[in-house]
C-alpha positions in Angstrom: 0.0 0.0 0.0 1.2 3.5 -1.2 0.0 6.7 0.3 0.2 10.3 -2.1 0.0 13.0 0.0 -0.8 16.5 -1.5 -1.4 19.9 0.3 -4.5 21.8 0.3 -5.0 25.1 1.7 -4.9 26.3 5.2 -1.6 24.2 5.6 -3.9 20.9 5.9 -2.6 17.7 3.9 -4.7 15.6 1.8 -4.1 11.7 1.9 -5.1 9.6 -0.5 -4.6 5.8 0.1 -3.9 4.2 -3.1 -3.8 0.0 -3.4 -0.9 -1.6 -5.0 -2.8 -3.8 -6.9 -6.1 -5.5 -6.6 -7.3 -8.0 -3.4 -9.8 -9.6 -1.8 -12.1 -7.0 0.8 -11.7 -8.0 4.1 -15.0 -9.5 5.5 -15.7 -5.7 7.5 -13.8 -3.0 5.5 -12.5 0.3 6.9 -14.8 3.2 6.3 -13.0 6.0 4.2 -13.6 9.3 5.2 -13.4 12.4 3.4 -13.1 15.3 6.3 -13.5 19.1 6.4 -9.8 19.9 7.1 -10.6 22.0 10.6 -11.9 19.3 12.0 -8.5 17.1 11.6 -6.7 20.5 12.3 -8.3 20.7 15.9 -8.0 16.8 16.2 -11.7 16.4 16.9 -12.3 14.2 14.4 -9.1 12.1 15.8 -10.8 11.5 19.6 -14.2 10.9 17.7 -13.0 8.4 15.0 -11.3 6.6 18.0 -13.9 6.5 20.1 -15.8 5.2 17.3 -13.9 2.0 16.5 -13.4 1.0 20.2 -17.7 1.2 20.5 -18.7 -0.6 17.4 -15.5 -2.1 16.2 -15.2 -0.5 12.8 -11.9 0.9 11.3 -12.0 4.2 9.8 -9.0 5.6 7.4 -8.9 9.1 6.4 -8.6 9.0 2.5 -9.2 13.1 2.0 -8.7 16.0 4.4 -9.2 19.4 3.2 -11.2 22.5 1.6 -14.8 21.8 0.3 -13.5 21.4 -3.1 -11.2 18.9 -3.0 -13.9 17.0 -0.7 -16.3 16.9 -2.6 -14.4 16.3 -5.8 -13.1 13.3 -4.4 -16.5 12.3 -3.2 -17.8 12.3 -6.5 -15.0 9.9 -8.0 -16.4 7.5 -5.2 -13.0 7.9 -3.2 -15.0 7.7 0.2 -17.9 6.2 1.4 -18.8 9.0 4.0 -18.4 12.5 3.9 -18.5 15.7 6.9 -18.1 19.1 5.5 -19.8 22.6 5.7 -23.8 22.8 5.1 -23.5 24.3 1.3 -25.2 23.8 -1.9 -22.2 22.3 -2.6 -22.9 19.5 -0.1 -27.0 19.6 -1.2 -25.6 18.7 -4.9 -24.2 16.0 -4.1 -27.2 14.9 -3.0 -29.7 15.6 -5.4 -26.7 15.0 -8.0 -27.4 11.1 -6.2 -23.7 10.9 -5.3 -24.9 10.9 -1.5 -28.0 10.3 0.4 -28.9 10.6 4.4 -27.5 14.2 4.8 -27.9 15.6 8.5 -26.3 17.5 10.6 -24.1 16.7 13.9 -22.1 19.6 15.1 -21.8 23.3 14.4 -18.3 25.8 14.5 -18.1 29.1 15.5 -17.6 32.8 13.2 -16.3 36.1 15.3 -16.2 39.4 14.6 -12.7 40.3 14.5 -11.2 44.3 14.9 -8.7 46.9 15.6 -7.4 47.0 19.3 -8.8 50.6 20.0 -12.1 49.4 18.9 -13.7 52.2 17.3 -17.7 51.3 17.3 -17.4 49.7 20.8 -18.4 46.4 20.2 -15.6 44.4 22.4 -17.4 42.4 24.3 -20.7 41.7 23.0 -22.3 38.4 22.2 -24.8 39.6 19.4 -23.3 40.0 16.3 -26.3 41.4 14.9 -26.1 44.2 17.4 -22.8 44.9 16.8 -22.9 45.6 13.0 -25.4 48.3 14.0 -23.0 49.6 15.9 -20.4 49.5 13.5 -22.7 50.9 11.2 -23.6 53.7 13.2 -20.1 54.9 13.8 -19.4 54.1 9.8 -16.3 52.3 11.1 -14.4 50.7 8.0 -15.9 46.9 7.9 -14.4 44.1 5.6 -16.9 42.0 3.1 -15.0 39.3 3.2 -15.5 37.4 0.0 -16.0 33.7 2.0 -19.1 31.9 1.2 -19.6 31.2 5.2 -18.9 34.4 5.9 -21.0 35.8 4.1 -23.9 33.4 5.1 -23.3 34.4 8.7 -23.0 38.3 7.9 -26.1 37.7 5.8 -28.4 36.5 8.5 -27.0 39.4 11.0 -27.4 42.1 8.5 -31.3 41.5 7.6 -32.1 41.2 11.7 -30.2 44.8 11.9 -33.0 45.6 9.3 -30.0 47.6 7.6 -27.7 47.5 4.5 -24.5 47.6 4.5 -23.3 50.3 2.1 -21.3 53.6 2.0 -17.5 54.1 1.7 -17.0 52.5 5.6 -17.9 49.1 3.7 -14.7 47.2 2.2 -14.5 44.9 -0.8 -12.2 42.5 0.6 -9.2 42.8 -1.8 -7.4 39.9 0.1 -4.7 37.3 -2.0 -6.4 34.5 -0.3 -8.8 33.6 2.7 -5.8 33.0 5.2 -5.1 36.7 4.6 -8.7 38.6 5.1 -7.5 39.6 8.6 -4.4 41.2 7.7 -6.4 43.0 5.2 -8.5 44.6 7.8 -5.7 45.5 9.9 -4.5 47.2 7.2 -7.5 49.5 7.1 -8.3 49.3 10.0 -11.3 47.3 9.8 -13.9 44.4 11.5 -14.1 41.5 9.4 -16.3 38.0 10.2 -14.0 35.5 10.1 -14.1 31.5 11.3 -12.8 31.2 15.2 -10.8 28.3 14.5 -8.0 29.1 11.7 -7.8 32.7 14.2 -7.1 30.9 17.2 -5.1 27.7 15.5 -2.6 30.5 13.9 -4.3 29.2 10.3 -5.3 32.9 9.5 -3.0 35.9 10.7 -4.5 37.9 13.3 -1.3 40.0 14.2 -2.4 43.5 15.7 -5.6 42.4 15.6 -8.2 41.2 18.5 -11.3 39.2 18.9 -14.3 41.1 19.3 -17.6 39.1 19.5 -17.9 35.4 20.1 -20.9 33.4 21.6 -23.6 34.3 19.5 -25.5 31.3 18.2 -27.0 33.1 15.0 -22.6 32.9 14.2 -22.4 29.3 13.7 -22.9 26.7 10.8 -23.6 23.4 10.7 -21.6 20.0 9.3 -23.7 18.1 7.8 -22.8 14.1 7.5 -23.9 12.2 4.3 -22.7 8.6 3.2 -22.1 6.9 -0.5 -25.1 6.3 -2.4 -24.7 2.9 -3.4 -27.0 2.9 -6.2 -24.1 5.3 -7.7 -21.2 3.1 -6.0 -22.0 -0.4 -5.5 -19.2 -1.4 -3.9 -19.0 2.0 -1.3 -19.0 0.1 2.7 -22.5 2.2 2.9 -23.4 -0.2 6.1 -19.7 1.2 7.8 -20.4 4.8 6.7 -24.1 4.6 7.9 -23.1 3.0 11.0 -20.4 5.8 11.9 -23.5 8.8 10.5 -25.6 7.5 13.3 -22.6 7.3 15.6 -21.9 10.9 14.9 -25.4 12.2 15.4 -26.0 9.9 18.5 -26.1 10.6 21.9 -22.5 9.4 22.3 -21.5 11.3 19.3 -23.0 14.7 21.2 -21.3 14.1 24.3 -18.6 13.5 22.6 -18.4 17.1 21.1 -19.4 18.6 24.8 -16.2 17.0 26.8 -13.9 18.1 23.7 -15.4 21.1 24.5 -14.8 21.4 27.8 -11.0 20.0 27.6 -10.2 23.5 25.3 -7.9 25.5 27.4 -9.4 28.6 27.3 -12.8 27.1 27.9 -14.2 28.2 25.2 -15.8 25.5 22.3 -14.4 24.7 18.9 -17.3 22.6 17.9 -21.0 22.4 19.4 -23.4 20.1 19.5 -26.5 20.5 17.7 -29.4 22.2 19.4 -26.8 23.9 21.5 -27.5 27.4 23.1 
């Protein structure tokens, strides 16, 4: 067995397990896993894959870590028989595309509002991120549309409850290289931006000079969704492993799971939360 390994974005490898030739299947086959790369970035999916095999007994191998797009184009190819990324039309296409069936969600991650130390609209502290985009638009202080799909689904949803749009010279096109630089762009002009919590606190995306301003505001997080092979597109996908570890994932177990790798984070604060969480 030979392993290519390729990087991806955000400094996350992808690893693709290729056979040497052909062989039998073993009696209960691994279940391959194609993984959101924050989730192997944070090593939650590590603990919960783990905890996984010693309950039911299953192996799981990690054939694709990574952005959305190489996920789901290796998903497509029928690379892995189970999939966890981002709720995005991406992920319902490949549904109604019938390259996956049985999509539901199991945990939820975190967006921040991120700013300049002095903090001109006087929103440090705050837990309402719709309430603090009216107060960054009320003081017109410079605000960063980063170009991010989730990002922009989050700023969305806090916009319309402001009942305000966003519009005038304080509002930035984000002119970034790349995602991983978004902050740096807003430090630049002295700016908010929404960006993800966990490439800002796992040093993914730069925050130098920069501090976090909101957190903890449930209308700021999007779900993972979990969906396994659709075998009437891939025959010989281990659907019963991959439904198996979907039900393991949204179970009871699965839950707690998420709430005691919550509580183990240093600064107390989660990476991932359960569904239904407040």
């Amino acid at each position: 067995m030979r392993n290519r390994i390729f990087s991806v974005g955000l400094g996350v490898a992808v690893i693709i397990a290729n056979g040497c030739g052909p062989s039998a299947s073993p009696p209960n086959p691994p279940v391959r896993v194609a993984v959101i790369g924050g989730m192997v970035m944070t090593g939650v999916w590590q603990g919960i894959a783990k905890q996984f095999e010693a309950d039911t007994g299953y192996k799981v191998k990690v054939v694709m870590a990574g952005n959305k797009q190489v996920l789901v184009e290796s998903f497509r190819k029928g690379d892995a028989d189970f999939l966890t990324m981002h709720a995005t039309d991406d992920a319902m296409d490949l549904v109604a595309d019938g390259y996956a069936v049985g999509m539901k969600p199991w945990a939820r991650n975190e967006l921040i509002i991120v700013g300049p130390p002095d903090d001109p609209a006087h929103i440090k502290g705050m837990t309402d991120g719709a309430a603090a985009l009216r107060k960054i638009a009320e003081a017109h202080a410079p605000y960063v549309d980063f170009f991010d799909a989730g990002a922009r689904q989050v700023a969305d949803k806090l916009w319309k409850k402001t009942g305000l749009v966003p519009q005038g010279d304080w509002v930035l096109k984000d002119e970034s290289d790349n995602g991983q630089g978004v902050v740096m762009f807003a430090q630049k002009h002295h700016a908010y931006v929404i960006v993800g919590r966990i490439p800002v606190v796992k040093g993914k995306i730069n925050s130098d000079g920069m501090e976090i301003m909101v957190r903890g505001d449930p209308d700021m997080r999007r779900p993972f969704v979990v969906m396994v092979a659709n075998v009437k597109r891939f025959p010989h996908a281990n659907v019963a492993g991959a439904q198996a570890l979907a039900d393991y994932l949204t179970s009871d177990k699965g839950q707690q799971f998420l709430k005691d790798f919550a509580a183990k984070q240093p600064d107390g604060v989660p990476l991932f939360y359960p569904i239904g969480a407040e």
